[in-house]
C-alpha positions in Angstrom: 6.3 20.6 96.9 5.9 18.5 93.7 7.4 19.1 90.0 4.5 21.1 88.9 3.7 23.1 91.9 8.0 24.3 91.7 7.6 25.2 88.0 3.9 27.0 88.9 5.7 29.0 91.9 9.0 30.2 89.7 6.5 31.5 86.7 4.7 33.0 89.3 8.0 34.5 90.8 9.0 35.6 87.3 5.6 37.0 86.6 6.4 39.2 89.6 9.6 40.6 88.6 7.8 41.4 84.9 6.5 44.7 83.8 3.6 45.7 81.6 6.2 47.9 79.6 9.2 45.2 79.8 7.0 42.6 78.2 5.6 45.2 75.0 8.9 46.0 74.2 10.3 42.3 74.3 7.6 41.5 72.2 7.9 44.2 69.6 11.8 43.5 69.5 11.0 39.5 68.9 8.4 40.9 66.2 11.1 43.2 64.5 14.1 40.6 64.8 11.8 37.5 63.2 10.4 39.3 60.8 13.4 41.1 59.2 15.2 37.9 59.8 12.4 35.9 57.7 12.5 38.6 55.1 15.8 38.5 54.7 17.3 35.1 55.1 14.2 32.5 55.2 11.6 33.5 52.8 11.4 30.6 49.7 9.8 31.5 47.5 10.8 35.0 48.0 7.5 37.8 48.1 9.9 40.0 49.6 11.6 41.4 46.1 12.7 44.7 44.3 9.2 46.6 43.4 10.8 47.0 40.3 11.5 46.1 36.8 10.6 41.8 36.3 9.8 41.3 40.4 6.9 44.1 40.2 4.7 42.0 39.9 6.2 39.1 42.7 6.4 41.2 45.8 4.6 41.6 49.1 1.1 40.1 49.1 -2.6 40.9 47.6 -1.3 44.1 45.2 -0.7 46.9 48.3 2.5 47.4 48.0 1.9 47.1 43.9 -0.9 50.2 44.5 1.4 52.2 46.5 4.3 52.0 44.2 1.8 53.0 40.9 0.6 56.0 43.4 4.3 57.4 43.3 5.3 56.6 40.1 1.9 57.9 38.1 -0.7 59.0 40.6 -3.1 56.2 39.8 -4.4 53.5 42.3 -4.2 50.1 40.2 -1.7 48.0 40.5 0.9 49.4 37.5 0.6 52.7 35.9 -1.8 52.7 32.7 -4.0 49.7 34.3 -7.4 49.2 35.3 -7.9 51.0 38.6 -8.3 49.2 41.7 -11.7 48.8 43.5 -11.0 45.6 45.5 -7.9 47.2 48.2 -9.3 49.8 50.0 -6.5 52.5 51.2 -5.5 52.6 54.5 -2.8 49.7 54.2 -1.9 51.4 50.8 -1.6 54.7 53.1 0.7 52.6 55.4 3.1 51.5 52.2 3.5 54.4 50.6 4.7 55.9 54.4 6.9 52.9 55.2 8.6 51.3 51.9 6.7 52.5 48.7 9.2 55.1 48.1 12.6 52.6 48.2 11.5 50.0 45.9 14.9 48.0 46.3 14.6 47.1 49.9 10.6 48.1 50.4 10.1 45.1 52.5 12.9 46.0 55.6 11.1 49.1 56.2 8.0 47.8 56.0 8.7 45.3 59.0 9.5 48.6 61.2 5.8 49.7 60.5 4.9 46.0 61.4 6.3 46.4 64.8 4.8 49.6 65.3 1.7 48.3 64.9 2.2 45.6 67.3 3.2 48.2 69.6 -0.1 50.2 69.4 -2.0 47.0 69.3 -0.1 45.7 72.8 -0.9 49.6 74.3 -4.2 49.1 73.4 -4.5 45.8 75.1 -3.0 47.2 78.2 -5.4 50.4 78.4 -7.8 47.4 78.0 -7.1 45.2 80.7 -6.6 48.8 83.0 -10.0 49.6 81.9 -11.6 46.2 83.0 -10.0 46.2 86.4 -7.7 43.4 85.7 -5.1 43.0 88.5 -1.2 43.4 87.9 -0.7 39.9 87.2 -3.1 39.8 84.9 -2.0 42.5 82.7 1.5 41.0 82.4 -0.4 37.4 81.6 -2.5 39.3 78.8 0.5 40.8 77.2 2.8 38.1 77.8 0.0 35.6 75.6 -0.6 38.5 73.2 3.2 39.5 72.5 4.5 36.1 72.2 2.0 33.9 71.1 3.5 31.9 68.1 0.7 32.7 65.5 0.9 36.4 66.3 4.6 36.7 65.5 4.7 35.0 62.7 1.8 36.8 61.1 3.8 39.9 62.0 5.7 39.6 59.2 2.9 39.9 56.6 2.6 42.8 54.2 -1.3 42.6 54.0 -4.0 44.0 56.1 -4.1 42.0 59.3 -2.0 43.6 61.2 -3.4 46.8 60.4 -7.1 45.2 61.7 -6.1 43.5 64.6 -4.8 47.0 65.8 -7.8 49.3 64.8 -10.0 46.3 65.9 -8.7 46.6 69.6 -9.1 50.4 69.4 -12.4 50.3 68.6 -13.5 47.7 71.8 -11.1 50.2 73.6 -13.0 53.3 73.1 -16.5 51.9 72.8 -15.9 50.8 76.0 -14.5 54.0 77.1 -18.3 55.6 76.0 -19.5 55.6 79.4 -17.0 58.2 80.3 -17.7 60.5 77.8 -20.4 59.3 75.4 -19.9 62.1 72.7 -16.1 62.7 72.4 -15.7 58.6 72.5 -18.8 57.6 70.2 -16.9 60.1 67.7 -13.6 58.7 68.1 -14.8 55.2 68.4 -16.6 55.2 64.8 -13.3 57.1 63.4 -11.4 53.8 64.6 -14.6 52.1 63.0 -14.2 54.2 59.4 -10.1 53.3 59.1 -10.8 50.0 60.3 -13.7 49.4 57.2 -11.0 50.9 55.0 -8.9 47.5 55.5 -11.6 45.4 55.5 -15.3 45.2 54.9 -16.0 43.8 57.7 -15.3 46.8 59.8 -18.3 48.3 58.1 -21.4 47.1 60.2 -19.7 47.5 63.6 -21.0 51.0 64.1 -24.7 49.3 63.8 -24.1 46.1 65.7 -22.3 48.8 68.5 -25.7 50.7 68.8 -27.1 48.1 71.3 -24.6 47.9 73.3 -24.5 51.7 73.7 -27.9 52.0 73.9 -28.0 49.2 77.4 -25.7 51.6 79.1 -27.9 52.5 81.7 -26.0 54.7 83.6 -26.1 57.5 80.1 -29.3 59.1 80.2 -31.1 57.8 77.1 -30.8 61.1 75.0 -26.6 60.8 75.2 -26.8 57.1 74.9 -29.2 58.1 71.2 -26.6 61.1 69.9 -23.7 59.0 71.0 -25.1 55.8 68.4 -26.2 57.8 66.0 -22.6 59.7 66.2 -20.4 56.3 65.8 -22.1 55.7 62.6 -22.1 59.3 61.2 -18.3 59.6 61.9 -17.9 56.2 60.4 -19.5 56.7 57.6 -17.6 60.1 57.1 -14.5 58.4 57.2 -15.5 55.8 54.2 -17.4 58.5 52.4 -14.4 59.9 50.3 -13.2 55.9 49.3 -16.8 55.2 48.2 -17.4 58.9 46.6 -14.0 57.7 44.7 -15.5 54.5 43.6 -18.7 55.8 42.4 -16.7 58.6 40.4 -14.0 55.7 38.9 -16.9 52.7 38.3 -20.1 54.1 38.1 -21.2 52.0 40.7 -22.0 52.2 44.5 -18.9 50.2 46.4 -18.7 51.5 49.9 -15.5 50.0 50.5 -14.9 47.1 48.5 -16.3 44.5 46.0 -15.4 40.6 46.2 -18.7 38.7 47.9 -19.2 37.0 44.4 -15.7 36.1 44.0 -14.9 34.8 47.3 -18.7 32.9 47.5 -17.7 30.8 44.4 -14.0 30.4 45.9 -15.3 29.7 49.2 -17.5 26.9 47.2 -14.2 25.6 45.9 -12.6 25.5 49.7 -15.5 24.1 51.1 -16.7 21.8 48.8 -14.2 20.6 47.0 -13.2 20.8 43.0 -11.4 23.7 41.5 -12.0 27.5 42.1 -15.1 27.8 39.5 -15.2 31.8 39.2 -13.8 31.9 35.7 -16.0 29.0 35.2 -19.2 30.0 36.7 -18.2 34.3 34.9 -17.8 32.8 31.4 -20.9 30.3 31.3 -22.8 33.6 32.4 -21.5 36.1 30.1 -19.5 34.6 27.2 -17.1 36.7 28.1 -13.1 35.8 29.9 -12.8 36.2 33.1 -9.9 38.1 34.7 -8.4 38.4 38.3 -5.5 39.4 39.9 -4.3 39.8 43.3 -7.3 37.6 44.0 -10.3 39.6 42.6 -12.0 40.3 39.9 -10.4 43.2 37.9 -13.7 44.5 36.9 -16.3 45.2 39.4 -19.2 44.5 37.1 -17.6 40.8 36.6 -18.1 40.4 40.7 -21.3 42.1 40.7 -22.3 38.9 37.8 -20.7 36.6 40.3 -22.6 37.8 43.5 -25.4 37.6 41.9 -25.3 34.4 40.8 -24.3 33.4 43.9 -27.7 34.5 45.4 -29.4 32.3 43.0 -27.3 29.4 43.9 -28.6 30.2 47.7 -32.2 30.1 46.9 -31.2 27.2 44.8 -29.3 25.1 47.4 -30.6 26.6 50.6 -29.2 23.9 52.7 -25.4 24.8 52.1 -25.4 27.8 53.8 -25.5 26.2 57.4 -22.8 23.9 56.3 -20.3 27.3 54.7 -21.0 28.5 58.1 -19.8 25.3 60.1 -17.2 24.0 57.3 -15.7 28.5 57.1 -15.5 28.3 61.2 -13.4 24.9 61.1 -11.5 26.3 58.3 -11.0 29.7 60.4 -9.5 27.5 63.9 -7.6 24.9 61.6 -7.3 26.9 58.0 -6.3 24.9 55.0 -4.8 27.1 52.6 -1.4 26.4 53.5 -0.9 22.6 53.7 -1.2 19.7 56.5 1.5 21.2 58.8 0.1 24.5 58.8 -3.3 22.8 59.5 -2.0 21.1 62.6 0.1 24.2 64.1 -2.9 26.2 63.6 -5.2 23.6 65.3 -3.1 23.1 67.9 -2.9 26.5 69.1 -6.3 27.6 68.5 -8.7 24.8 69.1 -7.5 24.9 73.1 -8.2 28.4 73.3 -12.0 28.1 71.5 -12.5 25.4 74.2 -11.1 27.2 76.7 -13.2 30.1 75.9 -16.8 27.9 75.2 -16.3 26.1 78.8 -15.8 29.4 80.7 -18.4 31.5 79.1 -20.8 28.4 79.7 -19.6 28.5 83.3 -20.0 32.0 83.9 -22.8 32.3 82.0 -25.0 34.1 84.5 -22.2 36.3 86.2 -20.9 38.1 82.7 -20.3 41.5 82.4 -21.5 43.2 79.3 -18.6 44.0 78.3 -17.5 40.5 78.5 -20.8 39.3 75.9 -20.4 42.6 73.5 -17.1 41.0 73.4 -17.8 36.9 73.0 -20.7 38.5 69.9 -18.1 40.7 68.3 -15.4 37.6 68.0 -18.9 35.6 66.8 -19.7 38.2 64.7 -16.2 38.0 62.9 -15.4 34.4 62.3 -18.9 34.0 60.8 -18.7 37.0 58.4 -15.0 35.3 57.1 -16.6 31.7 57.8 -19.5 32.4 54.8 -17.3 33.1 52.3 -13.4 32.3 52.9 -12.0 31.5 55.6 -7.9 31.9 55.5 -5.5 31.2 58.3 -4.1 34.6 58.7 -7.8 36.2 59.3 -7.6 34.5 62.9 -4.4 36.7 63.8 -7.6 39.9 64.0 -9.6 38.6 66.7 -6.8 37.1 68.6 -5.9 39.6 70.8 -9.3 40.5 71.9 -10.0 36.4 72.5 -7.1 36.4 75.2 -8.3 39.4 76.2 -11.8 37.9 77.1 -9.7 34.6 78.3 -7.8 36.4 80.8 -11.1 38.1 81.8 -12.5 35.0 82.4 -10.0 33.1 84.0 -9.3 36.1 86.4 -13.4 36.9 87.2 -12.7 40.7 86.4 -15.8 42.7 86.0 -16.1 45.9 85.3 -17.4 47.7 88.7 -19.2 50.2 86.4 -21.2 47.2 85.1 -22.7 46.0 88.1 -26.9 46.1 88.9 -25.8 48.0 92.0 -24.0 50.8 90.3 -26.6 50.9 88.0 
């Protein structure tokens, strides 16, 4: 036996003498001990300050923890009492804050990492019930959730105080219980466009899943057509009635309809920056418009008639320049495998652990391009479906961290040739 077929046989050995709940909770513990170990000793500059007095303005990241602090101090969502209310951080992170830090402004951030973990943890579950659902053998479960838990980008992003983790959780809930709609199509299209509604109210993103899920519930052949109908149309009526009250709020607060958040002008003309090169020309591109100063914080506009200007100008540069658009879309999916918003080394660490995994993923779906299960392609679309939304406008390093458990969740898949036994012609 050579060098590599010894080290292959002992992981295999030690893969053995693993379990599915062993590996979680080593991973949520890694998550917990980095990240209150980064907050509390690492982090230069430091985001994770006093929510108080001259650091208000300094901690966390993007204005949530700002929001939830105003909420409890004046029961106003901006981002300090007596300012312009917020319409570009929808509330279910805020919702998270105010339960886990908002209310101890000193030392916000060391609770806030025990909410962290706890979402790891729910995301792991729902990886497991996954890979359970899709027939994947014992060793491939513990392979899932071994890449999942400790995979380097993954734990580092845990330590974040913005959405993501947040998303990547509610994003493997909803693949879990769309997929789960063949069991009971009503009770799970319900449940699944709930996961949709909370997801949409961390990101935008999250809002067109419930349509882009209808054809995938809609093939399930084995659902008589009339359940496969009410249990569509029910994802997007009980996603929608989770967003309704955040978008009934915004139309009350701007006058405008915002079903969950502004921002396409603002990050079309920063994407233009990041893509193209030169200086982020919002201001720029605002003031030529209108005459009038621009203003942003937490990056956004503060007004959301100042990104409604932008957006539309930014359709005009479309029509004007159509032959950028292919190239956001190839430049944002670049910038999305190997981002660039945090330097050369962060470029390269990013690039080396994602680019493999992309190829990885292209070659095997090319391989086993006329065996896939349909759960297996509503899977490769969604991922598709994701980077490409970010890709148009911005693409940012962290965004990767909410697809990446469902990529090595189709990976494993792969790899292992699971398939679904419900999916097969036979059982049809």
């Amino acid at each position: 036996m050579n060098t590599l077929s010894r080290i292959l046989d002992g992981i295999a050995r030690l893969l053995e003498r693993t379990t599915p709940g062993g590996i979680i909770a080593a991973a949520v513990a890694a998550r917990l001990i980095f990240g209150l170990t980064w907050m509390l000793f690492v982090n230069v500059p430091p985001e994770n300050v006093p929510i108080a007095g001259d650091t208000w303005e300094q901690a966390g990241a993007d204005g949530y923890i700002q929001i939830a602090r105003t909420l409890l101090v004046s029961g106003e969502y901006a981002f300090t009492p007596g300012s312009t209310p917020v319409h570009n951080r929808p509330p279910l992170q805020v919702g998270l804050m105010l339960l886990f830090g908002a209310w101890w402004p000193g030392h916000w951030y060391v609770v806030w990492m025990f909410a962290s973990a706890l979402l790891s943890l729910a995301m792991l579950l729902g990886l497991r019930a996954l890979a359970r659902d899709l027939d994947f053998g014992d060793r491939a479960q513990r392979v899932l959730l071994l890449l999942a838990g400790f995979h380097p980008y993954m734990i580092f992003i845990s330590k974040t105080t913005t959405f993501i983790n947040a998303a990547a959780m509610l994003l493997v809930l909803v693949v879990l219980l769309l997929f789960r709609i063949r069991r009971h199509p009503l009770r799970y299209g319900a449940l699944a466009g709930c996961a949709m509604g909370a997801g949409a109210l961390t990101h935008g993103t999250f809002l067109l899943l419930p349509f882009l899920a209808a054809p995938f519930i809609l093939s399930l052949r084995a659902i008589t057509f009339p359940r496969r109908l009410a249990a569509s149309a029910l994802v997007i009526v009980a996603a929608l009635t989770i967003v309704a009250p955040w978008t009934l709020r915004n139309l009350h607060t701007f006058d405008r309809f915002i079903p969950v958040v502004t921002g396409n002008g603002y990050h079309y003309w920063k994407g233009d920056a990041v893509y193209f090169g030169g200086d982020y020309p919002m201001a720029r591109v605002y003031e030529a418009e209108t005459g009038r100063k621009f203003e942003e914080k937490y990056y956004g506009a503060v007004d959301p008639d100042a990104d409604a200007v932008l957006w539309r100008l930014a359709k005009a540069d479309m029509a004007a320049r159509p032959e950028r658009i292919p190239l956001r879309f190839l430049i944002g999916t670049w910038t999305f495998i190997a981002p660039t918003d945090g330097g050369p080394r962060k470029m390269l660490v990013s690039a080396a652990l994602n680019i493999p995994l992309v190829l990885a993923l292209l070659v095997l779906l090319w391989r086993r391009r006329r065996s896939l299960s349909r759960e297996q392609v509503a899977l490769t679309l969604l991922l598709l479906y994701i980077v490409e939304a970010f890709a148009f406008f911005v693409s940012w390093g962290s965004y990767f961290t909410m697809l990446l458990p469902l990529a090595l969740l189709l990976l494993v898949s792969l790899i292992s040739g699971t398939r679904r036994h419900q999916d097969t012609k036979s059982r049809e």
